[in-house]
C-alpha angles and dihedrals in degrees: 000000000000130000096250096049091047096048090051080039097059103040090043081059102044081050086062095039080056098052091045092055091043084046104050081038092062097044106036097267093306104106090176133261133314084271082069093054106047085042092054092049085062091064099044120100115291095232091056094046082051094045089048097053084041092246081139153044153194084282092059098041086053086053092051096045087050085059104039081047087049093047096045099045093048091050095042082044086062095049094045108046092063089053088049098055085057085070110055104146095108088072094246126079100243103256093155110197109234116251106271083256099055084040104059095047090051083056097049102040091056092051087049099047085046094060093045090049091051092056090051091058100042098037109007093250108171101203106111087060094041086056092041091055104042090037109038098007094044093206122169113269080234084059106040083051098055090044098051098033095245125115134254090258102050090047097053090052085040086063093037097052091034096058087040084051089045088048094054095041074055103054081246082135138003156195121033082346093066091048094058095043088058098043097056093048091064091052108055103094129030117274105230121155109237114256116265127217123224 
C-alpha cells in the first residue's frame, strides 16, 4: 500500500471510529443493528465506500484530488480576480499565473470535462456528472444513482472508470495501461443518441 493510500486509508478510518464513538454516545452504547450499519454505509462518501471495497486506489484518489485542485482554483480565480482589480497600484491587473501544477490540471480538467461533455450531447452519457457529484459533491454513490436512473452498481463502476479515465487523460498512468483505461470508460453506460423532436 502506498503512502498516500495509507495515509486516506487511515484517516478515513479514524472518520468512521469517530462516528462510532458519537453514535454509541448518543444511544447508550447501543448504535442499532447490523441493518444500521449497512444502511449508513450507503450515505458515506463514494470514494470512501470505493476505497473501502478496494474499487479504488491511490491512482484514482490522485485523480480526484487534481479535480477537486482544477475546480477550486477556477472558482476561487473568479472571485478573485474582481477583488484584485481593486488593487491596481502595482501597475498590472492582477491577473497572478497559476503555479505550473494548478495550471496543468486546470488544463486537463477542461479538456476532460470537454470530452465528456461532448459524449452527453452526442450520446447522453452521464459521466461528467457522475464524476461532479462523487468527487466535489460528495454525494453518496445510493443518491447520484437515483438521480441519474442507473443503479448502485453501474455508478460505482461510472466513478471508478471515470477517475481512472481522468488519470489517464492526466499521465497518471501510462502505455497499454492508459489505453484500457480509456477504453473501459467509454464503455460503462450504454451509448444511445437523445432523442430529437421534430
Amino acid at each position: 500500500m502506498s503512502r498516500r493510500l495509507a495515509i486516506a486509508y487511515t484517516r478515513m478510518q479514524r472518520e468512521i471510529r469517530k462516528v462510532e464513538a458519537e453514535a454509541r454516545e448518543a444511544t447508550a452504547g447501543d448504535p442499532g443493528t447490523g441493518q444500521t450499519i449497512i444502511k449508513l454505509t450507503r450515505h458515506q462518501p463514494p470514494l470512501r465506500t470505493l476505497l473501502e471495497g478496494r474499487k479504488i486506489g491511490a491512482v484514482e484518489l490522485q485523480a480526484a484530488e487534481q479535480i477537486v485542485l482544477a475546480v477550486f482554483a477556477v472558482s476561487v480565480r473568479g472571485r478573485l480576480a474582481a477583488a484584485l482589480l481593486e488593487h491596481v497600484s502595482h501597475g498590472r491587473q492582477g491577473d497572478n499565473p497559476w503555479p505550473a501544477t494548478v495550471a496543468m490540471a486546470v488544463r486537463t480538467y477542461q479538456q476532460w470535462q470537454n470530452h465528456w461533455s461532448t459524449e452527453w450531447k452526442l450520446t447522453r452519457n452521464p459521466m461528467l456528472e457522475v464524476i461532479w457529484s462523487a468527487v466535489i459533491d460528495e454525494r453518496p454513490i445510493s443518491v447520484i444513482a437515483e438521480e441519474t436512473g442507473h443503479g448502485r452498481a453501474r455508478t460505482a463502476r461510472a466513478i471508478m472508470h471515470g477517475l481512472r479515465h481522468y488519470a489517464a487523460c492526466a499521465g497518471l498512468v501510462t502505455g497499454n495501461q492508459r489505453q484500457a483505461w480509456i477504453a473501459a470508460a467509454q464503455h460503462v453506460f450504454d451509448r444511445r443518441l437523445p432523442a430529437t423532436s421534430g
